[in-house]
SEBA-975929 format. One line per field, with one value per residue: residue in three letters; x, y, z of N, C-alpha, C, O in turn. Coordinates in pm, whole numbers, plus 50000, padded with zeros to 5 digits. Example, Ala and Ser with C-alpha at 12.3 -4.5 7.8 and 13.67 -1.06 7.14 Angstrom:
2
res = ALA_SER
n_x = 51319_51285
n_y = 49431_49775
n_z = 50780_50708
ca_x = 51230_51367
ca_y = 49550_49894
ca_z = 50780_50714
c_x = 51320_51290
c_y = 49670_50003
c_z = 50780_50787
o_x = 51424_51341
o_y = 49668_50114
o_z = 50846_50804
//
This chain:
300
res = UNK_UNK_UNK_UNK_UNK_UNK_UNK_UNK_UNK_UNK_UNK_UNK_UNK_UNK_UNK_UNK_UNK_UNK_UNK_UNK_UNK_UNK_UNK_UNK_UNK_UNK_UNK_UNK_UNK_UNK_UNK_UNK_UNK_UNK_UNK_UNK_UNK_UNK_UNK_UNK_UNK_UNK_UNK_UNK_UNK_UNK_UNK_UNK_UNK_UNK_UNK_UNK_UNK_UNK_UNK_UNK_UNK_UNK_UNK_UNK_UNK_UNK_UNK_UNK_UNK_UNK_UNK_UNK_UNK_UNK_UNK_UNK_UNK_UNK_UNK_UNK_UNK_UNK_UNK_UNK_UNK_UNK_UNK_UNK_UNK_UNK_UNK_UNK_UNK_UNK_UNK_UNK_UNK_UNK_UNK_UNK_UNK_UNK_UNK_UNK_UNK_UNK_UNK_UNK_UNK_UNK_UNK_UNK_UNK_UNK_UNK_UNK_UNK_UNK_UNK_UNK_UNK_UNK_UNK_UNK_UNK_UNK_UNK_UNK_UNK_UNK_UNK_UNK_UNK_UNK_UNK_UNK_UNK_UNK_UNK_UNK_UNK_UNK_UNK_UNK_UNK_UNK_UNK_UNK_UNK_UNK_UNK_UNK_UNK_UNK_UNK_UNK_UNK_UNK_UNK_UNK_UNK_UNK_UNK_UNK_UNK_UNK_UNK_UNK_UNK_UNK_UNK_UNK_UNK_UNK_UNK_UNK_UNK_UNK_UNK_UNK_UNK_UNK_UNK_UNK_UNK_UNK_UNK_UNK_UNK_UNK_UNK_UNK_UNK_UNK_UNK_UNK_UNK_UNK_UNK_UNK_UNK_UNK_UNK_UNK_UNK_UNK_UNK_UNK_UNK_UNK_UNK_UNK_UNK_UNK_UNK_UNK_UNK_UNK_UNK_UNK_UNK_UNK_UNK_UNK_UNK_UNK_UNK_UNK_UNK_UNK_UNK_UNK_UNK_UNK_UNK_UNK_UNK_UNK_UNK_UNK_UNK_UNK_UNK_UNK_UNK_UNK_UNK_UNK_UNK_UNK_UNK_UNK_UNK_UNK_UNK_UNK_UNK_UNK_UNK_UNK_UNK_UNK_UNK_UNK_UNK_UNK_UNK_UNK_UNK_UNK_UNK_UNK_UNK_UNK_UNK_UNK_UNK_UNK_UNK_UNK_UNK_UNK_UNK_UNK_UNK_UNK_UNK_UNK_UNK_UNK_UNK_UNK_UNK_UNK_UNK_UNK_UNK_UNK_UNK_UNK_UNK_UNK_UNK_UNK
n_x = 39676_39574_39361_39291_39361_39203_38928_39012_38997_38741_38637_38744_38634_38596_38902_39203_39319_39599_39800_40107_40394_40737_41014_41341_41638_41734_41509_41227_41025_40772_40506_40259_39964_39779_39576_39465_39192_39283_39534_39867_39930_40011_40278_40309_40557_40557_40772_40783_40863_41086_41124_40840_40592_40447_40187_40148_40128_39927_39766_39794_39825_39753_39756_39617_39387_39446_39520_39327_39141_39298_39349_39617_39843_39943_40220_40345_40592_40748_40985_41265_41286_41195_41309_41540_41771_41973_42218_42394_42588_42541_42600_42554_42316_41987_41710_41632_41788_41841_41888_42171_42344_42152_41961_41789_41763_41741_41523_41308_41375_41312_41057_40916_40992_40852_40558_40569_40610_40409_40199_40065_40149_40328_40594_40747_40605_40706_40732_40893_40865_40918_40922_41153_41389_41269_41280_41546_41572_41467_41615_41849_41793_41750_41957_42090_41993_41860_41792_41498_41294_41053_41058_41109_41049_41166_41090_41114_41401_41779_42043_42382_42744_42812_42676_42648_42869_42870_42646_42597_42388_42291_42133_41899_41704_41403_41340_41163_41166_41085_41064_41092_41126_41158_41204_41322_41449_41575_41749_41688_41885_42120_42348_42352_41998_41767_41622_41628_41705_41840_42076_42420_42577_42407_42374_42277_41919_41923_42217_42157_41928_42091_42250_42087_42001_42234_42313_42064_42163_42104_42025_42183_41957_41656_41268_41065_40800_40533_40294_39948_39823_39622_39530_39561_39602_39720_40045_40255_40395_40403_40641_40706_40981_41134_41360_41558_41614_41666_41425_41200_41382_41303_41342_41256_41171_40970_40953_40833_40791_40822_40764_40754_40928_40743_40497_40293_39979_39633_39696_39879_39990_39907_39908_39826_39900_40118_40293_40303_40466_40690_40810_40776_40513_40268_40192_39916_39860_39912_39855_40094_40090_39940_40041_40287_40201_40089_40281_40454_40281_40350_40554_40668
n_y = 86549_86482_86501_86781_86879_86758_86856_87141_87101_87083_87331_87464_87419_87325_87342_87086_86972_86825_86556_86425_86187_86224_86073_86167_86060_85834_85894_85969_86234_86458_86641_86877_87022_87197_87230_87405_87366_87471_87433_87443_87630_87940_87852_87837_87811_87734_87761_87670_87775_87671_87429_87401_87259_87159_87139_87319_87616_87576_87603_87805_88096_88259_88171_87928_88056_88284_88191_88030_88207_88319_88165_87980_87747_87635_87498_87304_87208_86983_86993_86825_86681_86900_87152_87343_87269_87520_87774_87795_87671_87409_87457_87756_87787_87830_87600_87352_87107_86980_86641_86502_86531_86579_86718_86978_87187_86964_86853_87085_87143_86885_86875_87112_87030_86817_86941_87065_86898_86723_86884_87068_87316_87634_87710_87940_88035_88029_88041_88133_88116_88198_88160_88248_88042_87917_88119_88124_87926_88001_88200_88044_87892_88036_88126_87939_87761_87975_87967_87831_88019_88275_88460_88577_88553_88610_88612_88785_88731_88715_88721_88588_88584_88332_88283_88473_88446_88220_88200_88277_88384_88242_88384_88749_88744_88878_89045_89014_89156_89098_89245_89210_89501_89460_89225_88931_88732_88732_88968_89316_89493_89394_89099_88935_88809_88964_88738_88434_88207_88285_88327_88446_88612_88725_88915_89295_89386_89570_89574_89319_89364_89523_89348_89240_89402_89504_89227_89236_89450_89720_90038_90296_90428_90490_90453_90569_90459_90526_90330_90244_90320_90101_89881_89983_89928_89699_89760_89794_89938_89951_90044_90031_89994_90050_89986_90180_89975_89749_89670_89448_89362_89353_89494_89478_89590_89514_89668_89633_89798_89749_89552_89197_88865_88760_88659_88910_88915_88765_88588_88323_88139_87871_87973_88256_88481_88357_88347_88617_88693_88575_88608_88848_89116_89072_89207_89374_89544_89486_89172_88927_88717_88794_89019_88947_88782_88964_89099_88900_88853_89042_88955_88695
n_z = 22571_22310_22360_22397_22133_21972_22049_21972_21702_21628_21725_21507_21278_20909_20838_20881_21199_21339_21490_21448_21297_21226_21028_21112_21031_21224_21438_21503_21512_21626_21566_21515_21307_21130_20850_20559_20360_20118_19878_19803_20026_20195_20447_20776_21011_21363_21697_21958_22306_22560_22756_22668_22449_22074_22126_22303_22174_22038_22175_22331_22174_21978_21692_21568_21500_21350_21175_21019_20955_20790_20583_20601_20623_20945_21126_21461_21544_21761_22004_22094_22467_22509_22413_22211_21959_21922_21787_22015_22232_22517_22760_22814_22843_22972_23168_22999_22794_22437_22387_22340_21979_21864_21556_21465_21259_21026_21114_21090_20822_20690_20762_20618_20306_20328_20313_20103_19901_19926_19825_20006_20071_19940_19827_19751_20007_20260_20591_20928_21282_21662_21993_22249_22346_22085_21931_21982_21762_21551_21465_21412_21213_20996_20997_20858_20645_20519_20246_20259_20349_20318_20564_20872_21230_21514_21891_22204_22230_22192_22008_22100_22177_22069_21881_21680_21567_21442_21283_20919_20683_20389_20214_20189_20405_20546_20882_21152_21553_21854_22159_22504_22775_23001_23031_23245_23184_22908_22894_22801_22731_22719_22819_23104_23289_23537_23651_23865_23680_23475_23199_23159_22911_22671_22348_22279_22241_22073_21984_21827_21673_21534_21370_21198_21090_20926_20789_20631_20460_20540_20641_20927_20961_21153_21158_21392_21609_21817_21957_22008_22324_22421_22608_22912_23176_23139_23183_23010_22701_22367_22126_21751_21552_21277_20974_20765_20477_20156_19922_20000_20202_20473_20803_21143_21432_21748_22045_22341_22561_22902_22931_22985_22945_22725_22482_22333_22377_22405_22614_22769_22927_23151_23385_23502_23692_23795_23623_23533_23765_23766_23499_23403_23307_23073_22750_22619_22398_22134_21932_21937_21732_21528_21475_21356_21115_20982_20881_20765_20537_20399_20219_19896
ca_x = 39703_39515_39168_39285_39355_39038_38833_39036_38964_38583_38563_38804_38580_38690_39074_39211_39472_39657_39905_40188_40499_40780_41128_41456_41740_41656_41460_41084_40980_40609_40428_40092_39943_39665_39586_39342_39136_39331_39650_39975_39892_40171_40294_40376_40652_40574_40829_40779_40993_41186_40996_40703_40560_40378_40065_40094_40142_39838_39624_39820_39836_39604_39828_39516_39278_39480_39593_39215_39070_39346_39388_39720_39887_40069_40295_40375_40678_40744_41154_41327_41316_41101_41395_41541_41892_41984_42382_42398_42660_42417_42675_42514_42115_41920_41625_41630_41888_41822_41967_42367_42350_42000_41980_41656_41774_41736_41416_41257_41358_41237_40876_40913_41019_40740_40443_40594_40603_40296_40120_40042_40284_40366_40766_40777_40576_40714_40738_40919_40856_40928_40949_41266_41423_41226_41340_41676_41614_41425_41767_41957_41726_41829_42156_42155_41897_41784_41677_41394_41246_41069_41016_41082_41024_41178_41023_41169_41534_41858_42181_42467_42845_42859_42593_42607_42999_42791_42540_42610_42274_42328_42081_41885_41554_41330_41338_41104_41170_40977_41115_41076_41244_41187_41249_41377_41515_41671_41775_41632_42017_42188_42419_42228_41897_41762_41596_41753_41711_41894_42240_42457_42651_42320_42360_42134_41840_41977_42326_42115_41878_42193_42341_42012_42002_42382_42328_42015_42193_42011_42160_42135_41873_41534_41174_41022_40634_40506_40174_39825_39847_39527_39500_39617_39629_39856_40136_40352_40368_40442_40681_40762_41087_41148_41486_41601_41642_41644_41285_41191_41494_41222_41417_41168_41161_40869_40989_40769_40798_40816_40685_40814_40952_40616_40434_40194_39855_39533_39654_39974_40014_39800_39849_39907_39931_40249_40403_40348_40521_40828_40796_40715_40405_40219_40130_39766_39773_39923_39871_40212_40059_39833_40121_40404_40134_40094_40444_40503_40219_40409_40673_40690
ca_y = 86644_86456_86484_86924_86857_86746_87001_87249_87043_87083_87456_87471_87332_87277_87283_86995_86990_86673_86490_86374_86240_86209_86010_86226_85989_85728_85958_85967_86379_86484_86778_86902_87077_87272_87291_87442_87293_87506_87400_87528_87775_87959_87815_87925_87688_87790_87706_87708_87799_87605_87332_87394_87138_87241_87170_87476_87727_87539_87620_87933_88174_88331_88126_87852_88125_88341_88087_87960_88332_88383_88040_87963_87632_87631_87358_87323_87080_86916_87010_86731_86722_87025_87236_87356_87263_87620_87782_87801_87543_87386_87529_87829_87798_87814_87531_87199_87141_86868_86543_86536_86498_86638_86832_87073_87195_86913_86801_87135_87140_86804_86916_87224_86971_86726_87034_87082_86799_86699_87024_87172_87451_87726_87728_88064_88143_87960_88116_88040_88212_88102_88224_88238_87896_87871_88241_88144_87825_88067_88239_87937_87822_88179_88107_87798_87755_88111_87965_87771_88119_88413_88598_88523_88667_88602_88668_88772_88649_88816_88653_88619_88633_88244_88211_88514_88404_88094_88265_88328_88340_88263_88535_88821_88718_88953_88954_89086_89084_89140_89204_89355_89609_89421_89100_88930_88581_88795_89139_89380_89570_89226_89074_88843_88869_88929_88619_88298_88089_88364_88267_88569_88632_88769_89095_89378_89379_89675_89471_89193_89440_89578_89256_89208_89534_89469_89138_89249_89567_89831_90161_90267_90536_90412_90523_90465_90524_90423_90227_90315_90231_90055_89839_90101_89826_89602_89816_89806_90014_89899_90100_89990_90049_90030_89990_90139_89865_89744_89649_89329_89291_89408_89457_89549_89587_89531_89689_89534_89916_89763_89369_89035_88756_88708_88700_89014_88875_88752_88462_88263_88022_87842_88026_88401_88557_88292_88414_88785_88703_88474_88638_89000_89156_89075_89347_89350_89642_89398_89020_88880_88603_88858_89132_88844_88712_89125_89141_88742_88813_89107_88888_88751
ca_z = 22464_22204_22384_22363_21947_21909_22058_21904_21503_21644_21704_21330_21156_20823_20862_20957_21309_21374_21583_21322_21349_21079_21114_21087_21021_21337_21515_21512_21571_21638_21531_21518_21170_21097_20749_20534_20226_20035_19831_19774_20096_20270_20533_20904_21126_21494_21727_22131_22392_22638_22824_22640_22362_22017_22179_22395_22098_21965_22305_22411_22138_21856_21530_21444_21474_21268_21017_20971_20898_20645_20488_20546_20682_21027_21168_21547_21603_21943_22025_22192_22601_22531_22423_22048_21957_21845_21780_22179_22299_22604_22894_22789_22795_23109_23125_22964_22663_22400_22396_22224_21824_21769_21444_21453_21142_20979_21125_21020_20676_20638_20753_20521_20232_20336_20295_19985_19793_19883_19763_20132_20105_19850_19835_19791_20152_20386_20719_21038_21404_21756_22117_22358_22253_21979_21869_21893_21689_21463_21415_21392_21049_20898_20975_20823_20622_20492_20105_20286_20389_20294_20675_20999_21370_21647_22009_22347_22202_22098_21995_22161_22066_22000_21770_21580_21511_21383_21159_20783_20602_20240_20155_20328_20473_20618_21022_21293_21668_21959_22268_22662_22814_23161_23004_23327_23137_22799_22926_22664_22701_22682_22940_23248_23308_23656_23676_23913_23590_23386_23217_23104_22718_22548_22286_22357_22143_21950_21901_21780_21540_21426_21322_21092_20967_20830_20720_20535_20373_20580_20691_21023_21005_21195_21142_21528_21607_21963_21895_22102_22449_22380_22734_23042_23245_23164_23227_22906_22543_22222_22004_21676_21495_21140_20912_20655_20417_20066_19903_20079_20343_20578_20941_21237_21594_21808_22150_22465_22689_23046_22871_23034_22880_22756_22359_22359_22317_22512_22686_22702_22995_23238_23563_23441_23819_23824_23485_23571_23869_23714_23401_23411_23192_22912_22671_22514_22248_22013_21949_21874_21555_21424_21414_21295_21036_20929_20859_20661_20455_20261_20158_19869
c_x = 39612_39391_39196_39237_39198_38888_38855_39025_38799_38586_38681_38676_38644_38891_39078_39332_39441_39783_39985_40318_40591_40954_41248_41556_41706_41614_41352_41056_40850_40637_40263_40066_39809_39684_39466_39292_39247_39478_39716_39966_39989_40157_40364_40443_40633_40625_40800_40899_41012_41087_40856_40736_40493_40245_40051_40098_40029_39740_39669_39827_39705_39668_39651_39397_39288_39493_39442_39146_39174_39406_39508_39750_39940_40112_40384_40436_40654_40966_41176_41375_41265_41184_41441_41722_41968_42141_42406_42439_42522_42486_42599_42353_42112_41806_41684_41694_41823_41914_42065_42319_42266_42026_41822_41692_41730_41611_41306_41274_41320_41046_40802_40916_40876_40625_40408_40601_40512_40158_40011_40079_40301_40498_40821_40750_40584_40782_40767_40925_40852_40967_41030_41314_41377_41253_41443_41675_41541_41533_41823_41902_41783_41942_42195_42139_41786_41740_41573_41298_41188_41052_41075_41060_41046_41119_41088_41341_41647_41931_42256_42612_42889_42763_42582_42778_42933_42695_42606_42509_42308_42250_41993_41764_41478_41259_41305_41109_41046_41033_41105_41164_41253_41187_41318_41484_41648_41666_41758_41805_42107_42320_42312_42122_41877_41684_41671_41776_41823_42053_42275_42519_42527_42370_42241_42057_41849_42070_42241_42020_41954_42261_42219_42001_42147_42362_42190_42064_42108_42115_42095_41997_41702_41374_41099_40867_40619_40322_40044_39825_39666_39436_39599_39662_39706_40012_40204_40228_40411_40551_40766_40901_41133_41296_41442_41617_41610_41498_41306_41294_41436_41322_41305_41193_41024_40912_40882_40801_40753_40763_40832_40857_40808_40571_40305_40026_39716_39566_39826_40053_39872_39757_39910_39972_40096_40298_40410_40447_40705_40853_40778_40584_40370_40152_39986_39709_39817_39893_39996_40151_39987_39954_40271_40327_40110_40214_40491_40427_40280_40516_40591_40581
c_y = 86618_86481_86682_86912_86843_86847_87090_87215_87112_87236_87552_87493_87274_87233_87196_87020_86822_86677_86404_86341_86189_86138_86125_86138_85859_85764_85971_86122_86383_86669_86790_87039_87115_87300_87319_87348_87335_87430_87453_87703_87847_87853_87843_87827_87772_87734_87768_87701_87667_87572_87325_87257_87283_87265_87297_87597_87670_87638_87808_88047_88182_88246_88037_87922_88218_88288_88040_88073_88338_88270_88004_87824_87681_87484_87368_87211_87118_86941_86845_86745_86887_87126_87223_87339_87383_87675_87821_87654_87525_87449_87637_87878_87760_87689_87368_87237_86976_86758_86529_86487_86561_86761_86894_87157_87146_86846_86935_87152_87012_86809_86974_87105_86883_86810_87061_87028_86740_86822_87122_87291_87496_87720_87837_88153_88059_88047_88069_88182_88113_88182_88154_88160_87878_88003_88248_88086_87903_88158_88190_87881_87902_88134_88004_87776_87879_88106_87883_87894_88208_88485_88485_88616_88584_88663_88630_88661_88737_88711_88698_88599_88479_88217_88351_88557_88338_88153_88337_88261_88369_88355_88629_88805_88840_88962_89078_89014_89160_89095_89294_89394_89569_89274_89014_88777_88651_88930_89164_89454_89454_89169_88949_88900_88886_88826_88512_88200_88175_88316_88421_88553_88705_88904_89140_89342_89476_89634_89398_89288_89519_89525_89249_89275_89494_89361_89151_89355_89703_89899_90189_90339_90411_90512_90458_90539_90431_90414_90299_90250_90166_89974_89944_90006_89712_89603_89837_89885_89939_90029_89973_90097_89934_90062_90047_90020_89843_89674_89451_89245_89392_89396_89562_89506_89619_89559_89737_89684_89828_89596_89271_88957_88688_88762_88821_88933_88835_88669_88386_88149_88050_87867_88181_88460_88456_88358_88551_88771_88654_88534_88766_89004_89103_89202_89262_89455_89602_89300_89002_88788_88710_89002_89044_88824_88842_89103_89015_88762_88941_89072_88755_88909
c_z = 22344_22258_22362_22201_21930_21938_21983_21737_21537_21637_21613_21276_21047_20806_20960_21068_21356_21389_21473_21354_21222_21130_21001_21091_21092_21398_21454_21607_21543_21589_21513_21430_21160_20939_20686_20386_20085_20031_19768_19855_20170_20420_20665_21043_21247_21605_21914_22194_22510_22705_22826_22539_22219_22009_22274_22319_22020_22063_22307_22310_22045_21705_21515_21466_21349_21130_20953_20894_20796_20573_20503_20612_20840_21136_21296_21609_21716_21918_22130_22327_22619_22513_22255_22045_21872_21831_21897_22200_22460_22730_22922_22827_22945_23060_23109_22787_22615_22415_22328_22081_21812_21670_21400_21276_21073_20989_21094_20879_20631_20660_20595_20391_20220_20287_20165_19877_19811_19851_19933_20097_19975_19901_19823_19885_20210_20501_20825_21171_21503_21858_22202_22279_22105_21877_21835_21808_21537_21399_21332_21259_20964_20885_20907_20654_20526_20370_20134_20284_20345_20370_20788_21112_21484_21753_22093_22329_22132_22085_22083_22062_22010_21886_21692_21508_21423_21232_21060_20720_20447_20155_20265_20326_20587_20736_21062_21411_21736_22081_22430_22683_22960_23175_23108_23278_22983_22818_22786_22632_22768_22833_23020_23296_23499_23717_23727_23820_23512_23372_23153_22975_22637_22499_22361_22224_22073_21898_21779_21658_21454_21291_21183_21011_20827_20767_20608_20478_20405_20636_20840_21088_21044_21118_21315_21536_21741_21901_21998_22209_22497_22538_22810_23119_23251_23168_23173_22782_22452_22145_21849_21585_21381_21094_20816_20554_20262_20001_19947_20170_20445_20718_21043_21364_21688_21963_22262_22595_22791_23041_22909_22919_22811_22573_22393_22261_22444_22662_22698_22792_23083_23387_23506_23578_23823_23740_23529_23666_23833_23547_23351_23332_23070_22858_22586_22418_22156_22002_21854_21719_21455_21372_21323_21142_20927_20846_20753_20574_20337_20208_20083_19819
o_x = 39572_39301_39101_39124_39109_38792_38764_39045_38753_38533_38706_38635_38731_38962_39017_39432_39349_39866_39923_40383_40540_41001_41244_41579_41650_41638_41364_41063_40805_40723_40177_40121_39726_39776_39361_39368_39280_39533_39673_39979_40070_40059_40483_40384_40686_40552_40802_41004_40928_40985_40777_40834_40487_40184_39946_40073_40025_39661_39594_39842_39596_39606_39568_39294_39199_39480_39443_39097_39125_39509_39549_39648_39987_40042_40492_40385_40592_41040_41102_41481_41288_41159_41402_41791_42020_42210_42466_42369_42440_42406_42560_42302_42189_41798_41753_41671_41780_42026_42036_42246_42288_42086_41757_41600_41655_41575_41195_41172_41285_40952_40717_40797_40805_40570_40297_40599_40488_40037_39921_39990_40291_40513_40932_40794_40484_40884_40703_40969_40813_41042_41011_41302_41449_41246_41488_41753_41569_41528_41853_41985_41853_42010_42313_42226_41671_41662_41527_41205_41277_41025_41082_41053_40967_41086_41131_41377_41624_41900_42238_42618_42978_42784_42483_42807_42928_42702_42665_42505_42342_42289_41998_41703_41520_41145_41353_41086_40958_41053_41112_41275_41334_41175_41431_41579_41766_41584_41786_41841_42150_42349_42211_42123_41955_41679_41772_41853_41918_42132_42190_42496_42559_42403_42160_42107_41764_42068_42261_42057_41922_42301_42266_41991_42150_42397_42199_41972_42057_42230_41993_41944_41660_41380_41087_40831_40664_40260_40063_39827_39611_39320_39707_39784_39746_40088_40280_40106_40469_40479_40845_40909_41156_41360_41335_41662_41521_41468_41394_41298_41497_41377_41280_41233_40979_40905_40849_40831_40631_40729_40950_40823_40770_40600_40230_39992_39718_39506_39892_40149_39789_39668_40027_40092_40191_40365_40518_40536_40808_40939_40762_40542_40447_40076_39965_39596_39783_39885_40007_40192_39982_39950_40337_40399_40113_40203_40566_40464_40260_40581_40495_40635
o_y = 86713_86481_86728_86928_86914_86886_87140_87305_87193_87280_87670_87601_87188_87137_87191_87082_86746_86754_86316_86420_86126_86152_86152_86130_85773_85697_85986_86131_86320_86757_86702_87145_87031_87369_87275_87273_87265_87380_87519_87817_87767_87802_87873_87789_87883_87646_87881_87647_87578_87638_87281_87183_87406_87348_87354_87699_87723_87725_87904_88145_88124_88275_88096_87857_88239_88334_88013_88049_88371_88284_87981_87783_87795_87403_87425_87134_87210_86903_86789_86804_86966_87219_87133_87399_87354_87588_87928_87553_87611_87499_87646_87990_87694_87666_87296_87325_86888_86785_86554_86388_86640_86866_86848_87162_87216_86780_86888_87179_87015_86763_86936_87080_86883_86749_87077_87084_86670_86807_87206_87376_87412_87725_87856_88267_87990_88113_87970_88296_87997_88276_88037_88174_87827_87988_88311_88127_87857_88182_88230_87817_87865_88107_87974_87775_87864_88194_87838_87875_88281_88598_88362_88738_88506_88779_88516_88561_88814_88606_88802_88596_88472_88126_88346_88650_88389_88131_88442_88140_88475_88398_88610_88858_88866_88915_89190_88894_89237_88980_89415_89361_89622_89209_89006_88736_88621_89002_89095_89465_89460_89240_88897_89014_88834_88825_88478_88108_88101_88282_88498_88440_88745_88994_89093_89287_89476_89632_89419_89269_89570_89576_89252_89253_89472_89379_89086_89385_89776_89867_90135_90325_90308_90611_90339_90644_90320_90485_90406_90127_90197_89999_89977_90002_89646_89507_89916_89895_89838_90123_89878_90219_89813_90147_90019_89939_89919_89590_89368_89126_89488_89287_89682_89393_89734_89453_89855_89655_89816_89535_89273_88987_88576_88875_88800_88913_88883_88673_88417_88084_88141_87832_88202_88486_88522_88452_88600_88854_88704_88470_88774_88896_89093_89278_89156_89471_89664_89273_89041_88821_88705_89064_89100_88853_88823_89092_89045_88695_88934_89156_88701_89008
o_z = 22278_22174_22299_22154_21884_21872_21917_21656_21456_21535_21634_21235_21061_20776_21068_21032_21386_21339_21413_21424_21130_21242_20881_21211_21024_21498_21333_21730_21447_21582_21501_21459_21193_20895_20734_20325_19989_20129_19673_19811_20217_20474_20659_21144_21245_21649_21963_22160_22521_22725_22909_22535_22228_21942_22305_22384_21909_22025_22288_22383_22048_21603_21447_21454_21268_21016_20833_20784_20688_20507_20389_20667_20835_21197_21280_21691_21770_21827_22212_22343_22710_22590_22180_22128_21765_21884_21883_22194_22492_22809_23038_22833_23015_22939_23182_22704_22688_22459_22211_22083_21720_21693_21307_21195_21004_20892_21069_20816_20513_20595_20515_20371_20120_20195_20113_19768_19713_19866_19937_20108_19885_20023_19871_19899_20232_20482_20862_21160_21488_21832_22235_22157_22019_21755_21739_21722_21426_21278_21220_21194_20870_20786_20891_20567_20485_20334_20029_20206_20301_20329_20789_21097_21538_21730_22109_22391_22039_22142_22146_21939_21925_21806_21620_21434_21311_21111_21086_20696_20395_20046_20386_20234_20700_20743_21042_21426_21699_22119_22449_22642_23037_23279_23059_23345_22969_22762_22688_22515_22883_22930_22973_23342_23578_23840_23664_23849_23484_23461_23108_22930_22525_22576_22440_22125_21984_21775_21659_21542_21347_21186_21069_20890_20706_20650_20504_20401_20320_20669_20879_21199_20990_21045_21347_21482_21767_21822_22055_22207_22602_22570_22760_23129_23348_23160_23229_22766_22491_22110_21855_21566_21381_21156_20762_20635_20222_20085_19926_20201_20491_20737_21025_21394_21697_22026_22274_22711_22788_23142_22877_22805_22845_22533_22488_22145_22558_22769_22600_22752_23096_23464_23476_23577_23867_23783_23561_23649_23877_23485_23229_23290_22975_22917_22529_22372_22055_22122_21737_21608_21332_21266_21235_21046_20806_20724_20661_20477_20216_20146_20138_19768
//
């Protein structure tokens, strides 16, 4: 992993990316940081999904390309046993669950805290996003956690009915999802996916954009626009759908027409013909970081 890092500092350049790790109570957590020359820059927490690491949201997506062209910081913890301890009792979760006690909470707001007091991080743009697992645990910060924040975006993740018992965000943070409609791990119309890994209880992803709308103070009227079907070939659309909402309790929906369990972008694991296959579609008329990174940078 460290011989990847270093290639990827080399064709940086200037921003620095490094292997870091920081102690949470008696626990010693890793992460890996990209930051730029600049100080006091926003900052963007990117959280991976289930039996990944935060070296694969280093390799596999577009964030330290994105984050380098527009100056900003981003910070790619490592979850414990490759999994996020999010408001999902572990009975619940398909995959690999963390080890008993772990508080992800607590080990991201001490990052966030760390960025911040040493003049990394602007405190008024800090930004958190994360796929599947790392979408719910991108939840589970809101829910917790929501004056660390000014945006977040979940991907390919809804709530279900124990964790959005769980969730009371002490204020309203401005949340985009992104999710398929052939999602085979998080049914897009909620329930069990058709995947053999798939566990059942999820909302639909309209439940779950309902719940945000309400908890940011949005009514229910939409504004929806389907996007340019830009690649033909990769078999999915894009529509976006917009809230109502009060000035900066942004609520959006990025809806994945006919898109897998899968971030919409160039690239996103190391055998794709397997993922299409275990995974449904990837969409390529959006890139998930560059349309997330759209959306965090109008907040505040």
């Amino acid at each position: 992993m460290r011989a990847i890092l270093l290639m990827a500092a080399l064709l940086l350049g200037p921003t620095t990316l490094s292997a870091e790790t920081i102690k949470v109570g008696r626990t010693t957590r890793h992460y890996t940081a990209q930051l730029p020359e600049l100080k006091l820059a926003p900052l963007v927490i990117v959280l991976h999904g289930n039996t990944q690491t935060g070296a694969d949201m280093v390799t596999r997506t577009a964030w330290p390309a994105v984050a380098k062209r527009e100056n900003f910081a981003v910070v790619f913890p490592d979850g414990l046993n490759h999994s996020w301890a999010d408001l999902r009792p572990n009975n619940l979760r398909a995959g690999r669950v963390p080890p008993h006690g772990t508080d992800d909470v607590a080990f991201v707001t001490r990052l966030v805290e760390k960025f911040v007091a040493d003049g990394s991080a602007d405190p008024k743009r800090i930004y958190v996003t994360g796929i599947s697992n790392g979408g719910a645990m991108t939840m589970t910060l809101i829910c917790k956690r929501a004056d660390l924040f000014t945006a977040a975006a979940s991907v390919v993740m809804n709530l279900t009915e124990q964790s959005a018992s769980l969730c009371r965000p002490s204020r309203p943070v401005p949340m985009l999802m992104m999710n398929g409609t052939a999602d085979p791990l998080i049914p897009y119309n909620g329930g069990r996916g058709t995947s053999r890994f798939a566990v059942d209880g999820f909302w639909s992803a309209d439940k779950t954009l309902a719940f945000w709308r309400k908890t940011n103070g949005c009514d229910a009227k939409a504004t929806t626009t389907d996007l340019t079907d830009i690649d033909t070939a990769d078999r999915s659309t894009v529509t976006r759908i917009e809230s109502n909402c009060p000035a900066g309790r942004d609520v959006v929906l990025y809806r994945i027409n006919d898109g897998g369990h899968r971030m919409p972008g160039s690239a996103d694991a190391r055998f794709p013909r397997l993922a299409n296959t275990f995974l449904g579609p990837q969409n390529h008329d959006i890139d998930g970081a560059e349309t997330i990174w759209a959306f965090f940078k109008k907040f505040p």
